[in-house]
N, C-alpha and C positions, 0 to 999 in steps of 0.2 A: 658541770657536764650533765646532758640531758639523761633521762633515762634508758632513750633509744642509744645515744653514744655508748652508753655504760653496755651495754648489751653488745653490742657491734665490736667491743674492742677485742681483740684476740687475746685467747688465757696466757698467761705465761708457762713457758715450757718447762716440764720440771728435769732437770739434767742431772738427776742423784735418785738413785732406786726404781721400782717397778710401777709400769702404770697400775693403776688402780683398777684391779681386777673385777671385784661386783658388777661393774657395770656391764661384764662382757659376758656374766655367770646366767642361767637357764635361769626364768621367775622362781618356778620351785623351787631349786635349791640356795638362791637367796632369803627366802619365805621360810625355809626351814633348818638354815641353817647351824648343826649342835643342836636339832631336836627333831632328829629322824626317830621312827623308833624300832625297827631296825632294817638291816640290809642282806642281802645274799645275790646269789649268782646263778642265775636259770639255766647258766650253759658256761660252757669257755666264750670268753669276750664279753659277756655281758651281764653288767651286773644292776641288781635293782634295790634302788631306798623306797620301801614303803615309810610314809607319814602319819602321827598317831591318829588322826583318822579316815586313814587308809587309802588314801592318794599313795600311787608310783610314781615310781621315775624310772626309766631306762637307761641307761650307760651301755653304749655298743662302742668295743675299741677292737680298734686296726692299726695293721702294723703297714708305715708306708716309708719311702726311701731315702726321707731326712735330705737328702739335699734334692732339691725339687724344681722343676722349672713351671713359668708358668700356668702352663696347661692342664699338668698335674693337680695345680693349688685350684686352680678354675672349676676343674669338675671332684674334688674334695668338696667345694664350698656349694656347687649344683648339688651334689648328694645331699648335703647336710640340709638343704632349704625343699628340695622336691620330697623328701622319705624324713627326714626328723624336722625339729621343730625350729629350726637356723641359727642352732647355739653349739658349736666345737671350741677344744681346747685341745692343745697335743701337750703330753705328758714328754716327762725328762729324756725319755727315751723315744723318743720322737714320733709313739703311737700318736692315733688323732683319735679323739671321745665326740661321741653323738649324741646328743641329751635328747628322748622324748616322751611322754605323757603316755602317747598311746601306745599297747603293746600292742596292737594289730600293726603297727607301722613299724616293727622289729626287723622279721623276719623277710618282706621285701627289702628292707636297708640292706640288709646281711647278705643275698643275694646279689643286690646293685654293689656293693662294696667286691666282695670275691670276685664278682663277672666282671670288674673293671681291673684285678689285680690288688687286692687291696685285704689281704687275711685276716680273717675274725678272730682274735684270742689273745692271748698272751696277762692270762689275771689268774688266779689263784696260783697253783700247784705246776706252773708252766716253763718254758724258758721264755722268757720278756722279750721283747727287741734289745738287740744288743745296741749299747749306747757307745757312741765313737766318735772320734774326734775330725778335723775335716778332710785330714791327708791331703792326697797331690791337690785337688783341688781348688783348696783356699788357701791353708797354710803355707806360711814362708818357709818354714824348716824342717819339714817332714823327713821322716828316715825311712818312710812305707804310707802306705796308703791305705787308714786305717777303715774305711769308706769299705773299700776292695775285699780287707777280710773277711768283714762282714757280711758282704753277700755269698762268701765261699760257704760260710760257716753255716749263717744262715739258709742256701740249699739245700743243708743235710737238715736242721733245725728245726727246722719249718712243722714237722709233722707234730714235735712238743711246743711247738707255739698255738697252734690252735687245738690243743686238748691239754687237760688238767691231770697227768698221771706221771707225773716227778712226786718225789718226797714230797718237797717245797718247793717254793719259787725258784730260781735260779738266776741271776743275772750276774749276766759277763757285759765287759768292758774292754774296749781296745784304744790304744791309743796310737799315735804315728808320732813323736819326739819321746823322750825321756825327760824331760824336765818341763813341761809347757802344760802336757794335759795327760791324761788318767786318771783311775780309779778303786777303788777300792770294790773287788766284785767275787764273786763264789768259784767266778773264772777270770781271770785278767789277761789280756795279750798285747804284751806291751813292747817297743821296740829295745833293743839291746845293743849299744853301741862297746865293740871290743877292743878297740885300738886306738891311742890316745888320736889327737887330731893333724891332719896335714898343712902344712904352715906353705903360704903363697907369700912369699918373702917381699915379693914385687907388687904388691897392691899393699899389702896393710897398711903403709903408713899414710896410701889417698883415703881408704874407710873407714879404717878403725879410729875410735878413740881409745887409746892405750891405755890408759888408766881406768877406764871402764870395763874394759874388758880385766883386766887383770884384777879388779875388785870383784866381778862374776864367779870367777872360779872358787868352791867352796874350801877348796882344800891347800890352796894359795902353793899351784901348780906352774902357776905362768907369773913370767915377769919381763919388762921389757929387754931390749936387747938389740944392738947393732948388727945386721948380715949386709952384708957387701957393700956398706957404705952407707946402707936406708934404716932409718928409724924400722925397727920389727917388735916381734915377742918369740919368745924362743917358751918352752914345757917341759918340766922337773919330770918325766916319764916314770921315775918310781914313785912319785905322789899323785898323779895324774889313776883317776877313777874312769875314766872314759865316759862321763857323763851328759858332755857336750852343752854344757852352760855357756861356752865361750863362743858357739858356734850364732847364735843371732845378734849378739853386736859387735858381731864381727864372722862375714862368709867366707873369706880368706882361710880361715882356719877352719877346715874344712875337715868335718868328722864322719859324713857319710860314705860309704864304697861299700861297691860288691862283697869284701871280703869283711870288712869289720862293722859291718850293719847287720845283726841278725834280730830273731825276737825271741822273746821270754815269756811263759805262759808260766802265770802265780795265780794261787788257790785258797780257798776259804777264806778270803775277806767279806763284811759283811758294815750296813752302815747301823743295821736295828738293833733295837735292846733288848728284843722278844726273848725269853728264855736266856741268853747268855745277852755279854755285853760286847760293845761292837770290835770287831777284831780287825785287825793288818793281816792280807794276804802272804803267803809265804810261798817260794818256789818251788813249782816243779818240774819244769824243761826251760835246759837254756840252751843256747845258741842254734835255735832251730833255724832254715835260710829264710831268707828274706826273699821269696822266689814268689813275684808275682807273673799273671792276673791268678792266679786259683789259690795260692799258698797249699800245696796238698799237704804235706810237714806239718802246718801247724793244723789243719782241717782235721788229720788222721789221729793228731793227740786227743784236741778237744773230744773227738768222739770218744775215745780210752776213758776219758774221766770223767766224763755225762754218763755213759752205759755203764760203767761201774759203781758210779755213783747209784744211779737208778733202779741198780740191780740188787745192792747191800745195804743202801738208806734206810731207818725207818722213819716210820712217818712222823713228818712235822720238820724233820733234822735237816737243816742247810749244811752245805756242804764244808763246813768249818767244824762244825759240829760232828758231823759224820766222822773227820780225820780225828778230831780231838777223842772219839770214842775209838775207834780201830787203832790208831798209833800211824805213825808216819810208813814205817814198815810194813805194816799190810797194807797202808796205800799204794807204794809201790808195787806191790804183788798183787793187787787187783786191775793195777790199771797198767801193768806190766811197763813201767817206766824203771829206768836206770834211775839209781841212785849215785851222784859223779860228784867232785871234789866243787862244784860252780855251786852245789847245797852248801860246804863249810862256809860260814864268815871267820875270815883269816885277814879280814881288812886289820892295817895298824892301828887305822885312825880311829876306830871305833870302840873310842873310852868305857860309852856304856855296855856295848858285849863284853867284852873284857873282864869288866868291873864287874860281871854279874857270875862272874866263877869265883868258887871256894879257892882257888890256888891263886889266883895275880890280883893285883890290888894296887894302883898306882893312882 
């Protein structure tokens, strides 16, 4: 094979893991990569690596609406090549970063970004964009649209997104299923499914595979079962957690409604080892409705426990931190939340709560 064939051939696709990010990285921070010599942040949104001999970098991030059509993505990538230097990345949270050399070329970015809709901030001491999962949108088995919250939440939001004056960082997370996707966040809003699921006697045995589905459930809730003559699955309802594993391989059993669809907002989960080590969020309002487009219910909490927080924090403290230092009872007395029986774990099946009192031991 000639030298020109060898070249001509097309690379093999790699089908396992991430492409190879370097190549898509700003020169300088290839060139300097683990030997910045150090960094800070001239404003909210923007933060700068100077190099040990004294080259910058700029980093300008915005907050934009994660699910995007094309036009959107269009004039992101115009920005990024007319005012930076034509190197972005969007972070976890679906900000987009604009890498450039010059600082004169900040400050018209930052303007072309705002005047397009596009918010400078969300770095240090801020609330982040909130990271969320696809809802009605994309996903097959949404219980809410977790998309939707987020922009409720985020209209109130918005003003600690582009300034630096929380404690700490703050990010919250939402999700639209109970088993699919979520997160571990300083704020969580995650769906709540309350009532085991609704059995469509007359389809499951064309969709489901039975044994499939009855291996999903964790708590070995379902098992198969004859109704009116069709292969079915029938639900042990006092084992049954309403957690709706059963409900994507197989629609028939149908866990979503008006009435037993609500959501749950959990607190101080965190993923860092900064000062403390990473922690599991833990409850503070459950069955709030599931009442879209605005969700005002869960809009009206989140605000109780960001301004409470923000008001009794001290500085440096995530909000895991904070409750750990106040006690759970003056959290509720701050952020004037009910304290209700949906707080007890009274589950049977959970050996390790159980196991971890001085009195029962099985």
């Amino acid at each position: 094979m000639s030298e020109a064939e060898v070249k001509a051939k097309p690379r093999t696709p790699v089908e396992t893991g991430v492409p190879d990010h370097i190549q898509y990285m700003h020169p300088m921070m290839v060139e300097n990569q683990a030997n910045w010599d150090f960094h800070d942040r001239p404003r909210a949104g923007v933060l700068r690596h100077v190099t040990k001999d004294g080259k910058e970098l700029f980093t300008v991030r915005a907050g934009t609406q994660r699910q995007m059509d094309v036009y959107t993505i269009r004039k992101l990538c115009d920005i990024g090549d007319n005012f930076a230097d034509g190197h972005v990345r969007f972070t976890t949270r679906s900000n987009i970063e604009y890498m450039v050399e010059d600082e004169a070329k900040v400050a018209p970015m930052i303007e072309e970004l705002e005047s397009n809709g596009f918010p400078v901030g969300g770095t240090g001491a801020s609330v982040s964009m909130i990271s969320h999962t696809q809802g009605w949108l994309h996903c097959d088995i949404p219980g809410t649209d977790a998309s939707g919250v987020v922009k409720s939440l985020m209209d109130y939001l918005h003003k600690e997104f582009i300034q630096e004056k929380m404690p700490n960082r703050v990010r919250i997370t939402t999700s639209c299923c109970q088993i699919n996707c979520g997160g571990q966040g300083d704020i969580a809003i995650n769906v709540q499914y309350t009532k085991p699921p609704k059995i469509n006697h007359d389809l499951v045995a064309n969709v489901c595979e039975r044994p499939a589905v009855v291996a999903r459930c964790p708590v070995a809730a379902i098992r198969p079962a004859m109704v009116n003559g069709k292969p079915s699955l029938e639900v042990d309802e006092k084992k049954c957690i309403c957690c709706g594993a059963c409900y994507p391989p197989c629609p028939p059993m149908q866990i979503n409604g008006a009435e037993s669809t609500k959501i749950a907002i959990w607190v101080g989960g965190k993923h860092s080892n900064a000062r403390t080590k990473p922690t599991f969020h833990k409850l503070a309002v459950a069955n709030l409705p599931n009442n879209p487009p605005h969700w005002p219910e869960v809009a009206a909490v989140v605000r109780k426990i960001v301004e409470a927080y923000k008001t009794d924090a001290k500085h440096w403290e995530r909000m895991g931190e904070w409750i750990d230092r106040i006690g759970w009872t003056r959290f509720f007395e701050l952020t004037d939340l009910a304290f209700t029986k949906h707080h007890l774990d009274t589950w049977t099946g959970a050996r390790k709560t159980m196991n971890s009192s001085a009195h029962i031991h099985f």
